[in-house]
C-alpha positions, -999 to 999 in steps of 0.1 A, spaced: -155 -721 98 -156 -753 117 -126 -762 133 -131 -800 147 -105 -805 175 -117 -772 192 -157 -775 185 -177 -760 216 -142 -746 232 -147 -712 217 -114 -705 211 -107 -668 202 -98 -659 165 -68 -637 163 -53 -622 132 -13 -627 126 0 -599 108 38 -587 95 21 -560 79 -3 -527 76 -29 -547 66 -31 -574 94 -37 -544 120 -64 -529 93 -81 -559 93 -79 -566 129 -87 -535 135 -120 -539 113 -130 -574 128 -128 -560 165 -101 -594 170 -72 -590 187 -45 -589 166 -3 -607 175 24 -589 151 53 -611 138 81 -584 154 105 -612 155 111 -612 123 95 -580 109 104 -549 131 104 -523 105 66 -523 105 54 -529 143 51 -492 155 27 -483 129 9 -516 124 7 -511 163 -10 -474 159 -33 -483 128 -45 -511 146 -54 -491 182 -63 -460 167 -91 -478 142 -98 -508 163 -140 -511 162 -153 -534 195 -170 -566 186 -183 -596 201 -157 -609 209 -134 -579 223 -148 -544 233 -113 -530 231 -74 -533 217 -54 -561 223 -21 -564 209 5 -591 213 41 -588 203 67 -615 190 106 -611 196 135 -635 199 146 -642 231 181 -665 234 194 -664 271 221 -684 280 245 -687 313 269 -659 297 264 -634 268 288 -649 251 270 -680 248 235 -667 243 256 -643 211 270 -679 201 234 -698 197 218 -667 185 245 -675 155 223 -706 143 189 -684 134 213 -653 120 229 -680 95 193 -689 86 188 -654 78 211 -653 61 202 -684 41 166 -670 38 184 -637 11 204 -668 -5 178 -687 -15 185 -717 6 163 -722 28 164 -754 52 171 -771 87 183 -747 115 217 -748 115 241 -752 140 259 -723 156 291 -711 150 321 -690 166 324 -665 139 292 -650 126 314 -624 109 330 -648 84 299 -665 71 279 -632 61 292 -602 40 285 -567 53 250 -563 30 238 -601 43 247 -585 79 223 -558 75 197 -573 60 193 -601 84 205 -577 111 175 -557 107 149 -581 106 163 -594 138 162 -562 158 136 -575 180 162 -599 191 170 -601 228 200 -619 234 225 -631 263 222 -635 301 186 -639 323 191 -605 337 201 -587 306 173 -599 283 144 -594 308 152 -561 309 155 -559 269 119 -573 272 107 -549 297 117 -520 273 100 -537 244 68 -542 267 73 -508 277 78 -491 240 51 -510 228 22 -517 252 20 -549 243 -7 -569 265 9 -603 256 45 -610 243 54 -640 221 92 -655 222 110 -675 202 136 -693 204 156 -707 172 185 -726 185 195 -758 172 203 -779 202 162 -788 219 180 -789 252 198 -760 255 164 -739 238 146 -758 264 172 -741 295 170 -707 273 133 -706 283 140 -717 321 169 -692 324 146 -668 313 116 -674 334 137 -675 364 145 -637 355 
């Protein structure tokens, strides 16, 4: 593979995975492997063990090394964080519906644009979702670091408004 803008900065190849089979492989290639959490929880745990408990050193890594992706909203108040986390749970939503698109914009009442199955599906592909105030969603992190042993996390941040995602990530790094 020759990839042009980084030729001679030996960037390191990871694998992405959602799945078993992005840890197998990983695990196989001796890379390091970053799991898509934030939007496929179900499978982390054991896509986290496969991968540690078959990982096989290489050249480039003579051990593990897992990274972890969650969604992190922080905002002044928890009710504001639960408001802009409304924008990425209509998406979800809009994912099972088939219409997919732009990010919305959030709302005040999440509970009146999903029904109760749309809830729980988009619910639980969200559970790695740490919403509300600095304080509250570093410590939501620390537990995920924690239950994991991640060496890296990932965050994202789906809210509409590119100012207010851009305080989200100051708020949080100030925690």
């Amino acid at each position: 593979m020759r990839a042009t803008p980084g030729a001679g900065t030996h960037v390191p190849l990871w694998i992405l995975g959602s799945s078993l089979y992005g840890a197998q492989l990983a695990a196989m290639l001796g890379l390091p492997y970053a799991f898509a959490s934030h939007f496929a929880p179900e499978a982390l745990l054991p896509a986290l063990e496969v991968y540690r408990s078959t990982f096989k050193p290489s050249r480039q890594l003579a051990e593990s090394y897992a990274m972890v992706a969650a969604n992190a909203i922080v905002a002044e108040t928890d009710g504001e964080a639960r408001r802009l986390f409304t924008s990425v749970q209509q998406s979800f939503t809009n994912i099972h519906r088939g219409r997919r698109g732009q990010l919305p914009p959030p709302i005040d009442d999440i509970e009146s644009y999903w029904t109760p199955p749309e809830k729980a599906r988009a619910s639980a592909m969200l559970a790695r979702s740490y919403v509300g105030t600095p304080d509250a969603v570093r410590a939501g992190l620390d537990s995920f670091v924690a239950e994991t042993g991640a060496d890296e996390v990932i965050l994202a941040a789906a809210i509409h408004d590119h100012a207010t995602r851009v305080r989200s990530y100051e708020l949080l790094t100030q925690a």
